[in-house]
C-alpha positions in Angstrom: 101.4 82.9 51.1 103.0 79.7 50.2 104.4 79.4 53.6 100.9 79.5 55.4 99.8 76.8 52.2 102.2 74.6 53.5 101.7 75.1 57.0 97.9 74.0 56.1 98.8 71.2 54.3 101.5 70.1 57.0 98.3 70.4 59.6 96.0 68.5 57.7 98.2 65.7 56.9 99.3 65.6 61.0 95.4 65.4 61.7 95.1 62.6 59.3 98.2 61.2 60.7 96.9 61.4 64.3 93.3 60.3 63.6 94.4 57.3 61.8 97.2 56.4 64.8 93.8 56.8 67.2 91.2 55.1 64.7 94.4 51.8 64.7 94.5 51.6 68.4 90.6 51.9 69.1 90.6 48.6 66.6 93.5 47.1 68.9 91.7 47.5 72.0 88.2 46.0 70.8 90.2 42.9 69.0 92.5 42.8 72.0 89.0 43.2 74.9 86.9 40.5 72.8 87.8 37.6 74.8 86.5 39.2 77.8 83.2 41.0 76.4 82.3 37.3 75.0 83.1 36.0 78.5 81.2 39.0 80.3 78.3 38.2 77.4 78.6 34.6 77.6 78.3 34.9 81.6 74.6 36.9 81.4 73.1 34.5 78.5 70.9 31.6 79.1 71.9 28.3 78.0 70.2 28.1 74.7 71.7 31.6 73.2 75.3 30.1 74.0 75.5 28.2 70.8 72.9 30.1 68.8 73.6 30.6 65.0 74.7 33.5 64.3 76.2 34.4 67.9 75.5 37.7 69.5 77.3 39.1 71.7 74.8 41.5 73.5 72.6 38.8 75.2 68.6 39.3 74.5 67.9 38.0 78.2 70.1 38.9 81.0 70.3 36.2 83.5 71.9 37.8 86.1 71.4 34.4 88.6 74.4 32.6 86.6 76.6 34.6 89.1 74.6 33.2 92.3 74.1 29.9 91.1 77.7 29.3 89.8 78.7 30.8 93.4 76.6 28.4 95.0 78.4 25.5 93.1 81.6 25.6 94.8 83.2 27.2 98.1 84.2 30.1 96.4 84.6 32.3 99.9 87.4 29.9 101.0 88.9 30.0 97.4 89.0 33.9 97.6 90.4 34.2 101.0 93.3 31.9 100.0 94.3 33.5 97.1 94.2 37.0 99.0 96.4 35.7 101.4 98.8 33.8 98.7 98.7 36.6 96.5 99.3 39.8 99.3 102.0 38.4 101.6 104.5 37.7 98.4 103.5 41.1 97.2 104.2 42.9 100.3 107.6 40.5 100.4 109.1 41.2 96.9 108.3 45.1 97.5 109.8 45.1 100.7 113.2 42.8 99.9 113.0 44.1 96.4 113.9 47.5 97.9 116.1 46.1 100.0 118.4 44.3 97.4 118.0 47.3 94.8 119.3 49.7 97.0 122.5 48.0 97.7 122.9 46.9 93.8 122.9 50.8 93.1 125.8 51.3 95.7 129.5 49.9 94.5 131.0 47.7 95.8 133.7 45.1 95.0 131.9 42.4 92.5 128.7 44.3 92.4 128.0 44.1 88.8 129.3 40.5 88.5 127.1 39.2 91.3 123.6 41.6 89.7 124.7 40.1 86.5 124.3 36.3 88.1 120.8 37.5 90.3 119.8 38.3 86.6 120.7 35.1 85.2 118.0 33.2 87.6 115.1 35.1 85.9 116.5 33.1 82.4 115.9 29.4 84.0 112.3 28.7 84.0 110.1 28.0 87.0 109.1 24.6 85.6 112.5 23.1 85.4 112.8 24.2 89.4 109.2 22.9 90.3 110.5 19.1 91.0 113.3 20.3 93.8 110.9 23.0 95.2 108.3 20.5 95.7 110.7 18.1 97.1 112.1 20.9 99.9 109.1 22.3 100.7 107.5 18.4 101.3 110.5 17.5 103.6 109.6 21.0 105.6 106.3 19.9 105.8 104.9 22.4 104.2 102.6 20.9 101.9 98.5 21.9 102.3 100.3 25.6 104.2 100.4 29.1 103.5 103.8 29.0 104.0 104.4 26.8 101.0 102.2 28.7 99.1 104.3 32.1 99.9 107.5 31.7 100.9 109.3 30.7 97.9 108.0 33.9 96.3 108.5 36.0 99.0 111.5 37.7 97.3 111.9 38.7 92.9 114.7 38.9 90.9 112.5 40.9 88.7 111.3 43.6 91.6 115.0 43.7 92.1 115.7 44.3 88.6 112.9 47.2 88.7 113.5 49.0 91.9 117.1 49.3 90.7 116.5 51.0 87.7 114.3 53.5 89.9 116.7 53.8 91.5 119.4 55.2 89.7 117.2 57.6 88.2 117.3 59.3 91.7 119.8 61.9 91.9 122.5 61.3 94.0 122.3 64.5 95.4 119.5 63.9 97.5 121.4 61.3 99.4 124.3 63.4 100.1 122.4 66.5 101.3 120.8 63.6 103.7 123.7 62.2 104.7 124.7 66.0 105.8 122.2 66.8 108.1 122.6 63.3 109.6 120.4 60.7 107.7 121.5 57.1 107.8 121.1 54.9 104.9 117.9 52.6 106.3 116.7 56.4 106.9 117.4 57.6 103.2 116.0 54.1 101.8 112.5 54.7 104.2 111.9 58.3 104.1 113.0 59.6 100.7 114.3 57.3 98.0 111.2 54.8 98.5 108.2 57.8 98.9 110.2 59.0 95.4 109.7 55.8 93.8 106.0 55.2 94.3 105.2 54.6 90.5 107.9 52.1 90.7 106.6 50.3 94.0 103.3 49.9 92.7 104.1 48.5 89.2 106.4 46.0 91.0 103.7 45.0 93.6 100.6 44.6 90.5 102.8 42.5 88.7 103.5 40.1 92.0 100.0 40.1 92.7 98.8 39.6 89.1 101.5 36.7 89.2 100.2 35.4 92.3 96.6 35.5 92.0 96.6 34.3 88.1 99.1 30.7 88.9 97.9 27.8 88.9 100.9 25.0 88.7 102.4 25.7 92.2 99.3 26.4 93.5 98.0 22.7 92.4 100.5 21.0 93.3 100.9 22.6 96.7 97.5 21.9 97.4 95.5 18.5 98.3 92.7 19.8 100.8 89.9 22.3 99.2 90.3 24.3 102.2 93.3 25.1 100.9 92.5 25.5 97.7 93.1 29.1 95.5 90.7 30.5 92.9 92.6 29.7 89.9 92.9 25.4 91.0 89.1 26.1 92.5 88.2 27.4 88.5 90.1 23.8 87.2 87.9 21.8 89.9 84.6 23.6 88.6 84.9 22.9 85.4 85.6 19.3 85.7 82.5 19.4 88.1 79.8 21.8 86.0 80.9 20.1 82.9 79.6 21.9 80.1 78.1 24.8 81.4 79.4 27.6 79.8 76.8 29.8 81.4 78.1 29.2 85.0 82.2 28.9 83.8 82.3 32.0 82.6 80.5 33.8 85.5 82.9 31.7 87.4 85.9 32.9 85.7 84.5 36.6 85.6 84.6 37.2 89.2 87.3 35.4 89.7 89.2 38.1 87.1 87.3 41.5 88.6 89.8 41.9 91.7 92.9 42.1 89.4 91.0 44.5 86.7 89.5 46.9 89.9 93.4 46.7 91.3 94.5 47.8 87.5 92.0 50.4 87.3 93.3 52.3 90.8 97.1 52.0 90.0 97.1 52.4 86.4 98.5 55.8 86.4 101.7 55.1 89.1 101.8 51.6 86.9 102.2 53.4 83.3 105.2 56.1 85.2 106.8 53.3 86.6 107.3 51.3 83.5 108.7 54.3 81.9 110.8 55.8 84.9 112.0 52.4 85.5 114.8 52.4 81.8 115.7 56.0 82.1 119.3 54.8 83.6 120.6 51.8 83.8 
């Protein structure tokens, strides 16, 4: 009897436990998600319930127009296609050199770990104290107002190195040495059967490239001096500067500008979340 007491009481106090670990993270996610419901909010009010006293965040009339008429304020077709391009072709590029590098960092060879050690390092030295050079190179190339200097010199990651490699080595070696008997190169191994086993891990390096991408702003400015040229994030800078103070039509603005990176997060969420955790299982 005293042991099925204590099993109740062990029970009840794991419930508890449970419900208040779920109850703490429900709290987390609205506190974390308010910035965007009050941007989502702000986006459908009209411009006297902005600043009303007390705010509400549920707007009493939903003016849907904001959307069209902060579309129609700027070029935002060109903006979109730029940024698709800027943000897909580095994406693509860090996947596919990513895999590259990462499989030959997870073969020995003489001064391996020395010289993954020193492709670490660069991820320590911050992109702002390169910016000056890059800019300088990329002028003398004549690549200023191109999509070449908008991609190029993120066409390759330390990071997807860094991630594809820890993949990687999660991979049994097994499976390249029952390739390698019935004939398969190592291009072969790398194409057919280590990168279809490390989906999850593609995909989280490839949202994080895009998300990288499609959210900067610095290179992006400085890169650019032609609004045809322009991306979504220096178009967002330019709109303000020209709407002014409308709240109304900034945060539509900066709504869809954000929806493409939340849709992509919704679809890969799943291959993102076992790729973060696959990704430190051996190192």
């Amino acid at each position: 009897m005293l042991k099925l007491e204590n099993r109740s009481i062990l029970r009840k106090k794991n419930s508890l436990g449970i419900m208040f670990i779920y109850l703490s993270l429900l709290v987390l996610v609205v506190i974390i998600n308010y910035p965007f419901f009050w941007m989502l909010s702000t986006s459908l009010k009209a411009r006297s319930e902005v600043f009303k006293i007390p705010p509400t965040l549920i707007p009493r009339n939903w003016v849907w127009s904001n959307y069209s008429e902060a579309w129609a304020l700027a070029d935002w077709s060109t903006y979109f296609v730029n940024t698709a391009i800027v943000a897909v072709i580095p994406t693509v590029g860090q996947m596919f050199f990513g895999a590259l590098a990462a499989y030959a960092f997870t073969r020995p060879f003489k001064g391996s770990k020395v010289l993954f050690l020193m492709f670490l390092g660069t991820m320590m030295i911050p992109s702002q104290a390169t910016l000056v050079p890059n800019y300088v190179i990329l002028k003398n190339l004549k690549w200023i107002n191109t999509y070449a200097g908008l991609t190029v010199p993120f066409i390759s990651s330390a990071f997807a190195v860094f991630m594809l490699r820890q993949f990687f080595l999660s991979v049994p070696r097994d499976y390249e040495d029952a390739a390698t008997i019935d004939g398969c190169g190592p291009f072969h191994f790398l194409f057919r059967i280590l990168l279809p086993l490390s989906r999850s891990a593609l995909v989280t390096v490839g949202l994080f490239a895009f998300m990288d991408r499609w959210n900067d702003f610095i290179w992006a400015l400085i890169m650019t001096t032609k609004d045809s040229m322009r991306t979504v994030q220096v178009g967002m800078a330019v709109f303000q500067s020209e709407s002014g103070t409308e709240w109304t039509y900034m945060m539509a603005a900066a709504t869809f500008v954000s929806l493409p990176v939340i849709i992509l997060f919704l679809f890969v969420q799943r291959q993102f979340i076992e790729g973060v955790m696959m990704s430190g299982v051996k190192g």
